[in-house]
TORKOL-4160 file (C-alpha; in steps of 0.2 Angstrom, whole numbers, padded with zeros to 4 digits, m for minus):
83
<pt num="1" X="0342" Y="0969" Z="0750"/>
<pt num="2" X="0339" Y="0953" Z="0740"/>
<pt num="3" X="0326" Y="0952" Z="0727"/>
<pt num="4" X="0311" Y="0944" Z="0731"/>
<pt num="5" X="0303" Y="0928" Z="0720"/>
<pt num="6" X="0289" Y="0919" Z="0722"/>
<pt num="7" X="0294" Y="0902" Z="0721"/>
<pt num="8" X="0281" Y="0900" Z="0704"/>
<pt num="9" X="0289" Y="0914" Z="0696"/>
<pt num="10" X="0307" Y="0910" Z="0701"/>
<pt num="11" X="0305" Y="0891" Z="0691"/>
<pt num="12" X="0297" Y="0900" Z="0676"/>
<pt num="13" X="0311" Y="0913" Z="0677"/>
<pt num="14" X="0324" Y="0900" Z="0683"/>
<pt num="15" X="0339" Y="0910" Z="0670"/>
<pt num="16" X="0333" Y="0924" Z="0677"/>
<pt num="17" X="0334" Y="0921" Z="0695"/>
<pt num="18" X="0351" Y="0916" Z="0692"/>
<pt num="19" X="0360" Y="0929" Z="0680"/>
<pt num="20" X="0351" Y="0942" Z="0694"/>
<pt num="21" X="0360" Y="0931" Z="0710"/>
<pt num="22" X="0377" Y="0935" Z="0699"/>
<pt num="23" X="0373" Y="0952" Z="0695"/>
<pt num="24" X="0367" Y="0958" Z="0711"/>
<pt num="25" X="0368" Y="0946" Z="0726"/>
<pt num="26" X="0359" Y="0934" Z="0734"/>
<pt num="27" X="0341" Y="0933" Z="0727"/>
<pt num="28" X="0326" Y="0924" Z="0742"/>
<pt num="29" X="0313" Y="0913" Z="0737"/>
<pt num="30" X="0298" Y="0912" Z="0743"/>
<pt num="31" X="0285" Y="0902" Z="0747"/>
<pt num="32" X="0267" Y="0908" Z="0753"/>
<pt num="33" X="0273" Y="0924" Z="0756"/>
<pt num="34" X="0286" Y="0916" Z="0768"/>
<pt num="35" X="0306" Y="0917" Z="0765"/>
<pt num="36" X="0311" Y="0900" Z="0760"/>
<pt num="37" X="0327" Y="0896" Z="0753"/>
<pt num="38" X="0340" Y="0909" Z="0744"/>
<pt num="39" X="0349" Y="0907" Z="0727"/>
<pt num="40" X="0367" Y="0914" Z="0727"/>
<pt num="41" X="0382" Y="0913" Z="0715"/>
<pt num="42" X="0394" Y="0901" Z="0714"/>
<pt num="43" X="0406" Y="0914" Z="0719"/>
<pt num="44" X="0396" Y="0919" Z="0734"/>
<pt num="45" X="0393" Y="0900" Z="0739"/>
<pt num="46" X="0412" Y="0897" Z="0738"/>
<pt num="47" X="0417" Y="0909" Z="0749"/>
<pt num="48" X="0403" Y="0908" Z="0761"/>
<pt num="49" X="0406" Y="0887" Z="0762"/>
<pt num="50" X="0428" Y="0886" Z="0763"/>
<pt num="51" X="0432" Y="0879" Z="0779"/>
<pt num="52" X="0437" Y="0893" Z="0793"/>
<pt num="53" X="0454" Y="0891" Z="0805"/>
<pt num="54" X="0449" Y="0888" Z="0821"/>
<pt num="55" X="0450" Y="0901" Z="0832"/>
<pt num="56" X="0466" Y="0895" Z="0842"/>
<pt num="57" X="0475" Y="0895" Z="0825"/>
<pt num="58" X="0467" Y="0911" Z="0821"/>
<pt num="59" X="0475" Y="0919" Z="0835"/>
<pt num="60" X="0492" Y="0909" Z="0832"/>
<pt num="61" X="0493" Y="0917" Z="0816"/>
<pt num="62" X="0490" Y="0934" Z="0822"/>
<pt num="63" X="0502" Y="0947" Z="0820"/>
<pt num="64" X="0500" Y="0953" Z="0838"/>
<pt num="65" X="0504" Y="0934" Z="0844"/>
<pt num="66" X="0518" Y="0935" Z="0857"/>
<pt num="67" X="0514" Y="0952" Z="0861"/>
<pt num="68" X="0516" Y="0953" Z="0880"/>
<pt num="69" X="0501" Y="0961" Z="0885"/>
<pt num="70" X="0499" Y="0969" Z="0905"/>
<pt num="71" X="0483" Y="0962" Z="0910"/>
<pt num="72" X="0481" Y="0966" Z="0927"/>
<pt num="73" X="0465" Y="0971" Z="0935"/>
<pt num="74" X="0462" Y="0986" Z="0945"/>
<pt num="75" X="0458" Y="0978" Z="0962"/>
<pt num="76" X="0453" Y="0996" Z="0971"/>
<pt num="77" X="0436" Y="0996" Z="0979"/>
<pt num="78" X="0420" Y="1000" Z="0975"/>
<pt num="79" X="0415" Y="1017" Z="0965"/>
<pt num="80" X="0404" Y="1029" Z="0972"/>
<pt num="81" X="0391" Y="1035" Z="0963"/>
<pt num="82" X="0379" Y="1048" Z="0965"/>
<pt num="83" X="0360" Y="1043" Z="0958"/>
């Protein structure tokens, strides 16, 4: 769980703020009582803002790609069920 600052004491502790960010994770800010912005490590940033493969090249790349899977569906009638 991140560590909570009041955004007063979080720019009169600003070195603070951020040597704990690097230490321990993402640290929230708030404002009014009221969650308002998070400070986080470059590190965290980084990895949380490189740009994702889309999906279909995801998929591409997978090493299950050109597995032939048997996808057929059971076409049988309803179940019964007892309630």
């Amino acid at each position: 769980m991140a560590k909570r600052w009041q955004l007063q004491e979080a720019k009169a502790r600003l070195s603070a703020v951020v040597k704990t960010a690097e230490r321990e994770g993402p640290q929230e800010i708030t404002v009014h009582g009221k969650a308002t912005a998070v400070l986080v490590s470059a590190r965290t940033y980084a990895r949380l803002a490189r740009p994702r493969l889309p999906f279909v090249d995801f998929l591409r790349r997978s090493p299950l790609a050109g597995v032939k899977l048997r996808l057929d569906r059971d076409r049988t009638g309803d179940r019964d069920v007892e309630l």
